[in-house]
C-alpha positions as CSV (number, residue, x, y, z in Angstrom):
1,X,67.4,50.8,42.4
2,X,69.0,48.1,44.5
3,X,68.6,44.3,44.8
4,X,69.3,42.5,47.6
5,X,69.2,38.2,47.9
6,X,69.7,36.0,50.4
7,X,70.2,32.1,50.3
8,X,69.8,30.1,53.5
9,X,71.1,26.9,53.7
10,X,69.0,24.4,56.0
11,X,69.1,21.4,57.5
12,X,65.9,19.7,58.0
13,X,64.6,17.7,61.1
14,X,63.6,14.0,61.2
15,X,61.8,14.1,57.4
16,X,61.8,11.1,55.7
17,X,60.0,11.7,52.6
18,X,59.7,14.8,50.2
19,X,56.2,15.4,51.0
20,X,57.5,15.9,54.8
21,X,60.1,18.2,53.4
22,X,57.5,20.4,51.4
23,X,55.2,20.5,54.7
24,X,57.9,22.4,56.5
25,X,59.3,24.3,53.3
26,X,56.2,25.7,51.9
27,X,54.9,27.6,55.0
28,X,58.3,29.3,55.6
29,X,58.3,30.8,51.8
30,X,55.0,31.2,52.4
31,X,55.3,33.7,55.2
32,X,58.2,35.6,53.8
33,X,56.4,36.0,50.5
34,X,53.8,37.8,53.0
35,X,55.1,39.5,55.5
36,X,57.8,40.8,54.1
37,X,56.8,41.0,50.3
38,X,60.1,39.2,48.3
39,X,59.9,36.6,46.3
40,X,61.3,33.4,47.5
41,X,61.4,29.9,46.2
42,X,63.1,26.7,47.6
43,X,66.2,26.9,45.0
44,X,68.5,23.9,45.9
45,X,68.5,20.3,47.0
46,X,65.1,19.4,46.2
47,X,65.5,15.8,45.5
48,X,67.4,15.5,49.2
49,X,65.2,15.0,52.1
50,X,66.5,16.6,54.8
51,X,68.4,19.7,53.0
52,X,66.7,22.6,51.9
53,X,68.2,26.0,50.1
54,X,65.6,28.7,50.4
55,X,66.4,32.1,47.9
56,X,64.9,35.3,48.1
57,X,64.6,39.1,46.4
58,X,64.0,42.1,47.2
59,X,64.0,45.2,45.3
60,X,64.2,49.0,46.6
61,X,65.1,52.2,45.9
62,X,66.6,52.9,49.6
63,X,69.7,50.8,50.5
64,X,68.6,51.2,54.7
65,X,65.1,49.3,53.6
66,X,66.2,46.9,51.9
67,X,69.0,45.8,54.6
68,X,66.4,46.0,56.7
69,X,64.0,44.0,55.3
70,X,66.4,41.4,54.3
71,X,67.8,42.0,58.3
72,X,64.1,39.9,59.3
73,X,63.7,37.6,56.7
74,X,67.2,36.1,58.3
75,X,65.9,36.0,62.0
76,X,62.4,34.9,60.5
77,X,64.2,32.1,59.2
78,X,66.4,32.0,61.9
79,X,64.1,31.4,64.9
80,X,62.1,28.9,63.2
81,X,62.3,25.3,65.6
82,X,61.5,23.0,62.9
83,X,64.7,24.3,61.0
84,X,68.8,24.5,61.5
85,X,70.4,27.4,59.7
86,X,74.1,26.0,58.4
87,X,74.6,29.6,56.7
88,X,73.7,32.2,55.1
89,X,74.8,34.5,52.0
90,X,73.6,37.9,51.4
91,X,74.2,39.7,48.6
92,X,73.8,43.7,47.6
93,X,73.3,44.6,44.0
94,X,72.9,48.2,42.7
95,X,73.3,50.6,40.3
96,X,76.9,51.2,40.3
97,X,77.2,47.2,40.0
98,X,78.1,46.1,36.6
C-alpha cells in the first residue's frame, strides 16, 4: 500500500472577506474530491483572506497510479484562473517507510 499527499500553497485573488475565500476554495476541493477521488480539505491559513493551503490523500496499491493521479490534481490546481500556485510539496509514503 502507498500514500501519496500533496499541499498547495495559494495565493488568492482580490478577496476581501472569508466568505469570498470559501467561494473559491470550496469548489476546487470539491472537484478533486470528485474527479479524482482523494480526500482534500483546506488545511492552513484559514483566518487569512487571501492565502489558502489546500491538502490532499490518496491511497493505492500501484506506485504509477498514484503518481499519476496526484500528477492531475497539481495541474487541476494548477490551471485554475482564480488561483496563483506559490508551491507545492508532494510526498510518497509506503510500506518500506517507517
Amino acid at each position: 500500500m502507498y500514500v501519496g499527499t500533496l499541499s498547495f500553497d495559494l495565493l488568492l485573488g482580490d478577496i476581501r472577506s472569508l466568505k469570498e475565500k470559501r467561494s473559491v476554495v470550496r469548489p476546487i476541493v470539491a472537484e478533486l474530491q470528485r474527479k479524482y477521488a482523494v480526500s482534500a480539505a483546506e488545511v492552513e491559513h484559514l483566518d487569512l483572506h487571501r492565502r489558502a493551503v489546500i491538502g490532499l490523500a490518496v491511497v493505492s496499491g500501484d506506485t504509477g497510479h498514484l503518481a499519476d493521479v496526484l500528477d492531475r490534481c497539481e495541474r487541476l490546481v494548477a490551471g485554475r484562473p482564480e488561483v496563483e500556485l506559490l508551491s507545492v510539496r508532494r510526498r510518497l509514503h509506503g510500506e518500506d517507510d517507517e
